[in-house]
N, C-alpha and C positions, 0 to 999 in steps of 0.2 A: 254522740252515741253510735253513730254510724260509722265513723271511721274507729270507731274504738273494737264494734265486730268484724269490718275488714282485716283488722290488724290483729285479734282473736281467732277468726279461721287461717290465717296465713300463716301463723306461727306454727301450726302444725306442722309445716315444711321440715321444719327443725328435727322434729323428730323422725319426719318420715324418711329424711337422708340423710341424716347419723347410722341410724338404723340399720342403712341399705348398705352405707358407704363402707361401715364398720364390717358388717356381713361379708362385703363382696369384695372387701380392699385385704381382709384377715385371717377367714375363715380357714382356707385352706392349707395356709402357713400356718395357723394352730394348730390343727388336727393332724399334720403333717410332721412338720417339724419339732413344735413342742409336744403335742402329743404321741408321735411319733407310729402313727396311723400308717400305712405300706402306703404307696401312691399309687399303686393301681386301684387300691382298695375305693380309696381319697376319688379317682379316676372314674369309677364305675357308682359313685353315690353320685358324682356332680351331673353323669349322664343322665343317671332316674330323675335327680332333679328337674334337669333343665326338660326332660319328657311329661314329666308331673307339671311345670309351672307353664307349656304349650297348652296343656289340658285344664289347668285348676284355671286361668285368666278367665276362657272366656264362660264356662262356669260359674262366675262367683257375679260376673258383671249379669248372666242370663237368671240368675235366681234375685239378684238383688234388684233389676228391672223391672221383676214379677213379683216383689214385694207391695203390700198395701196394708199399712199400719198408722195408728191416727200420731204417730211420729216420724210419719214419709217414708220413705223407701230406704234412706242411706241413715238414719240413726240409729234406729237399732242394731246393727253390722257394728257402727265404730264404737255404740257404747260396749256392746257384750264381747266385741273382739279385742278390744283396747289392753282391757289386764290379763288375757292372756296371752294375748300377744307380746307383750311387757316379759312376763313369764317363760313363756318358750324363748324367747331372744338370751333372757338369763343362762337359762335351764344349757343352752347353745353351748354357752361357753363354758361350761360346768360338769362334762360330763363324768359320771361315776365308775366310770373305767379309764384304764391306761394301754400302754400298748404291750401289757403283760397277757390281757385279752382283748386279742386284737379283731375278732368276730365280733363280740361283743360291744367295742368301739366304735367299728363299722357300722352295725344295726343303729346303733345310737347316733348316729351321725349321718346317717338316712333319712332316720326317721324325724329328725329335728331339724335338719333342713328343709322337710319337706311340710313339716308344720311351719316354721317359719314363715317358707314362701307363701302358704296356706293365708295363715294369720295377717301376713303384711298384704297379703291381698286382700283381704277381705276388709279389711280397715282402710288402707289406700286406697282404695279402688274408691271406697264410700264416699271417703273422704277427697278424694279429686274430683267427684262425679257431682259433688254437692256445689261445688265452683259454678258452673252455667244454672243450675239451679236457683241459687244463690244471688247470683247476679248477674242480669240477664241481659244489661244493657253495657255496648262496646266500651261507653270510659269506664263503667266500675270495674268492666275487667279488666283491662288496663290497669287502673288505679289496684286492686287485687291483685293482679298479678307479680306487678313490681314490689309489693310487701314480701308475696311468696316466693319469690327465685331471691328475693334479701335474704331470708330466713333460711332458704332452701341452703344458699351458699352456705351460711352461716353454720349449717347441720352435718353439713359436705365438709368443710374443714373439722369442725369438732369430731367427726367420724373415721377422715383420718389419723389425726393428731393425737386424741382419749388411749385410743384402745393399747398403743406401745406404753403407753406411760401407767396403763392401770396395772 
């Protein structure tokens, strides 16, 4: 039973860098070239981002610290952020503009990046943070760990590999 929830929390690797990988390996070629978004445009969302996601980290890690719920500190985060986290990742790649309105694309591609980064913080973050919680002693994490960088690879190639082919 034990190694059966080692191998239960590790799997989320899977998703957590598919996720990432797809995000960060794509996104910009989408919104760019298929969508056909100006690059400076593309240029000036990835800046607020990467200024938003300096500020949202260590925010999300100080409120979820400060969490005390008779389901600990990090589940509530990945249950309620989990599906829409799921959602906005969708929503990413889906937008209802073209670069026929190309403000309008822009905004939307601001603003879902930056929920994105929001969401997979807030879920990751819980969800890494539950590791030494979790398991507090040097071989489970060991033994933990090598599930999770299995899985983690495993999320990392499917994140590259998926997203040309969907």
């Amino acid at each position: 039973m034990n190694k059966i929830r080692k191998l239960c929390y590790s799997f989320g690797a899977i998703a957590t860098a598919l996720s990432y990988q797809a995000f960060s390996t794509y996104i910009i070629f989408f919104y760019v070239d298929t969508l056909r978004l100006e690059a400076r445009l593309a240029a000036i969302a990835m800046l607020i981002y990467g200024a938003w996601n300096a500020i949202n980290d260590p925010i999300a890690g100080f409120i979820s610290d400060s969490t005390r719920t008779k389901w600990g500190r990090r589940i509530p985060y990945i249950l309620l952020g989990s599906i829409p986290f799921g959602i906005i990742f969708f929503l990413l790649w889906s937008p209802p503009f073209t670069s026929v309105d190309m403000i309008a694309l822009f905004w939307y591609f601001l603003i879902f990046i930056c929920l994105f980064d929001t969401l997979y913080t807030v879920v990751v973050l819980n969800w890494a943070t539950l590791f030494p919680e979790m398991y507090p002693s040097l071989a489970e994490r060991a033994q933990v760990n090598s599930y999770r960088q299995t899985f983690g690879m495993i999320g990392l190639v499917i994140g590259i590999a998926l997203p040309p082919i969907i």
